[in-house]
N, C-alpha and C positions, 0 to 999 in steps of 0.2 A: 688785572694781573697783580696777583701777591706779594709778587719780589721784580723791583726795575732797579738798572743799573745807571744811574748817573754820572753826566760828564761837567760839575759843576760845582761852586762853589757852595761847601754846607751852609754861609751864613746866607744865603738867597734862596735858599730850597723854600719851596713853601707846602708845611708838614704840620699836622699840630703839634710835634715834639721833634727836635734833634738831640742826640746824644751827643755831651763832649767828653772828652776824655779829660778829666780832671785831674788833677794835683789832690789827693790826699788831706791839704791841710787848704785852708780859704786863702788860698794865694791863685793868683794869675800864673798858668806853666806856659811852655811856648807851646809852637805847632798847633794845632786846633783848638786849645785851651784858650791861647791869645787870639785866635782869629774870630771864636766867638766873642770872648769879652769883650773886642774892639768892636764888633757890628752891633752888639748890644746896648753896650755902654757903660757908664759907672753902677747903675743901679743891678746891673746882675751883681757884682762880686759883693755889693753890700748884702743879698739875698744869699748869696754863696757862703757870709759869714755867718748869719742867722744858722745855717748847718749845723755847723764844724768841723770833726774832721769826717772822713766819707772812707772807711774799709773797705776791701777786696770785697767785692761781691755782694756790695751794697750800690744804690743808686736812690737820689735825690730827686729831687724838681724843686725847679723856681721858673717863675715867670717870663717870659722871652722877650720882653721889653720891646726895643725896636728890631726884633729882629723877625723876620715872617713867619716864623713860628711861635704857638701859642705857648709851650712851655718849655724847656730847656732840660734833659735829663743827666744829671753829671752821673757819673760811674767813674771810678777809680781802673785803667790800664796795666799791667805788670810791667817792666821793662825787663828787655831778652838781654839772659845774661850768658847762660851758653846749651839753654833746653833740658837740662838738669834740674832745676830751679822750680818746677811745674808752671813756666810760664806759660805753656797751652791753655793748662786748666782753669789758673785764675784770670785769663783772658775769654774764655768761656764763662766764667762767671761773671764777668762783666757784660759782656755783652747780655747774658740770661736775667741780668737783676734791671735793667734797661728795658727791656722787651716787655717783663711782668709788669715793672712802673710806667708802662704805657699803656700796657693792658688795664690796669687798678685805676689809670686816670680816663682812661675809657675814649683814649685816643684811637683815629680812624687812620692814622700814617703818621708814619716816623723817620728820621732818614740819617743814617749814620755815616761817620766816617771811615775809613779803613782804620778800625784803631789799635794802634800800637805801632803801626808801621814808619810813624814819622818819626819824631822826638825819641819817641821809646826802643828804639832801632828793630823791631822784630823783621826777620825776613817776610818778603813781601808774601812768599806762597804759603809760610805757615799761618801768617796773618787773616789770608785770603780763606783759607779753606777750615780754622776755624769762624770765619764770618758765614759762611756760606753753612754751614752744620746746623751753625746757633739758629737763622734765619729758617734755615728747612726745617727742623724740628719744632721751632715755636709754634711754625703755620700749620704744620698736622691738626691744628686744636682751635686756632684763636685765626679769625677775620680780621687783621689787618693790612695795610698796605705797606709796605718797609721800602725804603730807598736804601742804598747803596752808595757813595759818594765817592766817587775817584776820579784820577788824574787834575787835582788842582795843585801840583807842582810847586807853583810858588806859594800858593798858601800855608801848605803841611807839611811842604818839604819832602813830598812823597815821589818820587819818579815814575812816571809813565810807564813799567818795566815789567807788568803784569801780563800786558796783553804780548809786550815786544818778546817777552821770554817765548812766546809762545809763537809767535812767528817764526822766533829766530828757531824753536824748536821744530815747525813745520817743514822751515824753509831745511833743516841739516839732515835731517830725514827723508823727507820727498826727491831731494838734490841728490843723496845719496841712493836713494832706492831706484829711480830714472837710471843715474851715471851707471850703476852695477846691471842692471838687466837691459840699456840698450845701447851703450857708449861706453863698451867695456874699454875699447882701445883710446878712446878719449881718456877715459879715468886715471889710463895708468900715467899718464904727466900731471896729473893732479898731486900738489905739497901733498905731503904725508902718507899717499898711498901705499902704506907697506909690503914686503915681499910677499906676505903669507896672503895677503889679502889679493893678489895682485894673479897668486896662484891658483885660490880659490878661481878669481874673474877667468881664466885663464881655460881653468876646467871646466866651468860650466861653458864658458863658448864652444869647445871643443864637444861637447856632449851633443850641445845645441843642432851643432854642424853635421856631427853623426846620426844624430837624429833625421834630419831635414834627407841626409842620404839615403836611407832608409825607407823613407817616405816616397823619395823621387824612384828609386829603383820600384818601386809596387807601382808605380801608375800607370795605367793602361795594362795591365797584367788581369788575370781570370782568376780568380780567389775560387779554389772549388769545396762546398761545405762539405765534413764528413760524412760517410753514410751515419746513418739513426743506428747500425748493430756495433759501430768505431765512436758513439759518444764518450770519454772520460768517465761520465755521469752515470747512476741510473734517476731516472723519475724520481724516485723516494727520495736523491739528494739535495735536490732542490727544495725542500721543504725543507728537511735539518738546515738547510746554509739560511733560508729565511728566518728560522728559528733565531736564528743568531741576532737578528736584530737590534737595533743600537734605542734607549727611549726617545721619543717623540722630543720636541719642544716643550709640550705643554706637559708631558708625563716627568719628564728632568726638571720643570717649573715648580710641580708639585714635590718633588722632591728637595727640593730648595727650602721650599715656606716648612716643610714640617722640620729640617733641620734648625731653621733658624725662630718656629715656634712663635712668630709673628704675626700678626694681624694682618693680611691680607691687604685692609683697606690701608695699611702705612705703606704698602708698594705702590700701591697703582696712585696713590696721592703723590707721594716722591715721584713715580715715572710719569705723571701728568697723563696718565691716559687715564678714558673714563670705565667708571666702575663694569658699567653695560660689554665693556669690550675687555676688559678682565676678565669677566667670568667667563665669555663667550672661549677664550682662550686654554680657560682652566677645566672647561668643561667639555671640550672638543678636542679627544685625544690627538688628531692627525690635523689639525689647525695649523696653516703654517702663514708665521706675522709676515710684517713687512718688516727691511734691516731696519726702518728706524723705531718698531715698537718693542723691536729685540733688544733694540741698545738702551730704549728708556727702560725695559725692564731689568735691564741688568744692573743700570743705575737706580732703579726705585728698591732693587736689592740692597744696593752697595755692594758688587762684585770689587775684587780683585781684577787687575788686567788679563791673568791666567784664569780667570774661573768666568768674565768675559766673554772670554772664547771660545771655552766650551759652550756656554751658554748658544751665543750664536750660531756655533757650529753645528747644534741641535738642527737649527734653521734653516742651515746650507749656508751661513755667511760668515765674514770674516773683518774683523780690522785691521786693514795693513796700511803698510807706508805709502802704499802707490797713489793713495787717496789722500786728499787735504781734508775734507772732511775727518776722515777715518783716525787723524793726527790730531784733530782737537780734541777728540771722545778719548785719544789713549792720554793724550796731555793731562786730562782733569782724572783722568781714573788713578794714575799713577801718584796723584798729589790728592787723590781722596773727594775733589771736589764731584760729587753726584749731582750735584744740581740744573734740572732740563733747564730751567730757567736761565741759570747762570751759561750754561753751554752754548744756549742758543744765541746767546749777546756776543759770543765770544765769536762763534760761525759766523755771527753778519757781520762783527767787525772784520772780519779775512774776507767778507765778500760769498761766501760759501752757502748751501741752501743749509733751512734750521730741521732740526727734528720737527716733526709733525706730530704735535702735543694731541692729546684727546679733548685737551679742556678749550683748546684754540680752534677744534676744526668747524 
């Protein structure tokens, strides 16, 4: 696997290179800068000074002394000042000048921390899904093994609040998508339940109920078909209404890749399925995936949550709330992160089944 997500301390990983987030000038900073120096020992920062100083989107090595890694990659972090600032960018280039200096030293794994997220205060999900870009893009090209490093709290000062964001988002959606379509009269003593919303619940029960009348009046009744000279229709109309047609899955697929003028092999490497089962898709107008090869291709696209849907909807399927699964796939779409790899860590941390990778099966 290319990319694993660790629960553990950076200075114990055993990697031939960890990246720190460095200071700029050959001083010790806090938060992972000090958590490595202290596992290392005196002899990094003397190595740290042989440097000097280390700019945006540059990245060093020195030696990893006692720490189980073979070399130590400093890179210079931005601190989030308020996203004006291009602190995306030059946090992307940190991470990208780290990744080639592992590549140039001809490291086989490297494993980083969330960085920017501790000391340097960036929010956790812009932090998160520029790490996850940096990491999917590098592997299109280069065989390494990349770690991941989070939830070490006390060490980074980073909070556990990546994955809880994402519960708490499952749990406020799922809770709500349940309460509204089957405990409408439960819902309305729930805090905050507004009028408006309360009226919506209100009407669709009522629809519900007319519905269900509707249905119980027809049973046990003799439905008698029209004669063939009383069809609506003639013959010939049915062909025009077929005409109408909506594209296939794979014909909307193909429509995709020439808008976006991409290389093929960068989808199905991003969607983790395999090349064999791409084409077979791209080649087989009336193919229809399964929901999880719909969604990793929508993510080896990088859709939108809206364009998603359409997508799926090609298929006959759908993302919605009613599903916890279906909540993790819009969580990471809506914040950018595409990554099957990273998705799938996120699934089995909720307990939930993963995508079915091409490259896993």
């Amino acid at each position: 696997m290319p990319f694993q997500i660790l629960r553990n301390d950076i200075t114990k990983v055993e990697a031939d290179a960890i990246a720190n987030t460095a200071n700029p000038e050959p001083v010790i900073g806090g938060g992972t800068d000090y958590a490595i120096h202290k596992a290392a020992g005196p002899e990094l920062l003397e190595a740290r000074k042989q440097i000097g100083e280390i700019c945006t989107g540059q990245a060093a090595a020195t030696p990893g002394y006692r720490l189980p890694a073979k070399y130590v990659l400093h890179t210079v972090s931005p601190a989030w000042i308020d996203g004006q600032h291009h602190e995306e960018e030059d946090l992307r280039k940190a991470y990208d000048a780290a990744l080639q200096l592992a590549d140039k030293l001809e490291c086989k794994s490297v494993a980083f921390p969330l960085m920017a997220a501790g000391t340097y205060g960036f929010p956790h999900d812009i932090a998160l899904s520029t790490a996850i870009r940096a990491f999917t893009d590098f592997l299109m090209d280069h065989e390494i093994q990349i770690y991941l490093v989070l939830f070490n709290a006390k060490a980074f000062g980073i909070a556990g609040s990546i994955f809880d964001d994402l519960k708490s988002y499952i749990d406020d959606n799922y809770v709500r998508e349940r309460t509204e379509e089957e405990y409408q009269i439960d819902a309305f003593q729930r805090p905050g339940f507004s009028a408006a919303r309360r009226s919506r619940v209100e009407f669709q029960r009522r629809r519900r109920e007319r519905e269900r009348d509707r249905q119980d009046s027809c049973e046990g009744s003799i439905l008698q078909a029209p004669m063939a000279d009383s069809l609506p229709y003639e013959s010939s109309s049915l062909d025009d209404f077929l005409k109408q047609r909506e594209k296939t899955f794979s014909e909307y697929l193909l429509d995709l890749l020439k808008e976006r003028n991409g290389k093929d092999s960068e989808v199905y490497k991003r969607a983790e399925v395999s090349r064999q089962l791409f084409s077979k898709i791209l080649n087989t107008p009336d193919y229809q995936p399964t929901k999880s090869t719909a969604i990793q291709i929508a993510l080896g696209l990088q859709l939108d949550l809206a364009q998603t849907q359409k997508l799926l909807a090609k298929a006959g399927y759908a993302l919605t709330r009613s599903s916890r699964a279906d909540l993790v796939v819009q969580y990471y779409i809506e914040r950018k992160i595409y990554s099957v790899t990273f998705i799938n860590a996120a699934l089995d941390d909720c307990g939930l089944p993963l995508l079915k990778t091409g490259f896993r099966a």
